[in-house]
N, C-alpha and C positions, 0 to 999 in steps of 0.2 A: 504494500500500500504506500502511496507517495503521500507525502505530509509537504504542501507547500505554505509558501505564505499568507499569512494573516488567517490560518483552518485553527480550529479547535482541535486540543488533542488529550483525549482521556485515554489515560492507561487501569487496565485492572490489573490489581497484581492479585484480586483472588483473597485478599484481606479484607474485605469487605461482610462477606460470612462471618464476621465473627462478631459484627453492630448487634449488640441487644443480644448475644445471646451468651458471648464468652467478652465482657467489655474488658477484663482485667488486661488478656490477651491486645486485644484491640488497641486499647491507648498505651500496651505497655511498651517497652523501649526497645526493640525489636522489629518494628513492624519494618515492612518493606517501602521503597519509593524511589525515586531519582537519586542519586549522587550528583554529584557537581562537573562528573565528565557528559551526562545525561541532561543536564542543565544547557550545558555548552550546544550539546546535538539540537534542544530544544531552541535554542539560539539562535544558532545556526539557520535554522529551516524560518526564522520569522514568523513563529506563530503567536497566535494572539491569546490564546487562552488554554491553559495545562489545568488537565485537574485528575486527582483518582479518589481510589476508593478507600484511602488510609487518615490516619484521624490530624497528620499535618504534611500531607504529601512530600516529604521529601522522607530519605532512607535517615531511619533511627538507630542509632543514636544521631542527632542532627548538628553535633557541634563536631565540626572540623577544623583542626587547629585551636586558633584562640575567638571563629565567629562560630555564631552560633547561629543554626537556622537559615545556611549559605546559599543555599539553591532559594531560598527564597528571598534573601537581598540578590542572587545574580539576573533571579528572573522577575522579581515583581517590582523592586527598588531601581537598578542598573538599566532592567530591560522593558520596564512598561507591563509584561504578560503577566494578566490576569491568573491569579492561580484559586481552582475551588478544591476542597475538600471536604471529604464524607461523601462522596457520589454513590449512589444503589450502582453498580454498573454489575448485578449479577445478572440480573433478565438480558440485559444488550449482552452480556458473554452467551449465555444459554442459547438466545437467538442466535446468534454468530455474525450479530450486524457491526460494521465493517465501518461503513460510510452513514450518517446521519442529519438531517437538517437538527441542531442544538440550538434550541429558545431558553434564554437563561433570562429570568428576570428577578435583579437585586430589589429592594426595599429600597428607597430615595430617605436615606442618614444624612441628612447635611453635617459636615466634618467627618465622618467615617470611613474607615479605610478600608473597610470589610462592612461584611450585609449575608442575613441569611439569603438563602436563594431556595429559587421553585424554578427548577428546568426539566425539559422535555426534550427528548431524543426520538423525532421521527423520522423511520425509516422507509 
């Protein structure tokens, strides 16, 4: 699949089964997500918005070196890209859908830098 510029791009790592039913699991320090070489590819391609299924989308433990939380100053602070997390993305795996029109709509926070969201993946 080509990932070009300014596409949305959710990843499942398949951590999302465990929302609500094993949370210790879920938020503990372990979970999977991007590293910082993965950050760079997201970069790279110019996309506008990364998001998965883990409780702070990037790979935990999240402090690399002396920052803490890297992928998300490279890609949301440095690079502009939207990042969401906590996506359901098991139904879109089970479906096996690929490509999707994504309707993301944030809550209008004046000053806030995040917003819960209600998005939609049709395929």
């Amino acid at each position: 699949m080509e990932v070009r510029p300014g596409d949305s791009l959710l990843i499942r790592t398949g951590w999302g089964q465990f929302f609500g039913k094993d949370n210790a699991k879920f938020l503990g320090e372990q979970s999977p997500g991007p590293g910082q070489d993965a950050a760079r590819w997201i970069i790279d391609r110019k996309v506008r918005l990364a998001g998965n299924d883990t409780a702070t989308f990037e790979k935990r433990p999240a402090a690399y070196g002396k920052e803490l939380f890297s992928v998300h100053m490279m890609l949301l602070v440095d690079n502009g890209i939207y990042i969401m997390e906590n996506a359901n993305l098991e139904p879109v795996g089970d479906a096996r859908v690929g490509v999707a029109l994504l309707i993301v709509t944030p809550l209008k926070i004046a000053g806030a830098s995040g917003s819960p969201l209600r998005v939609l993946a049709i395929a």
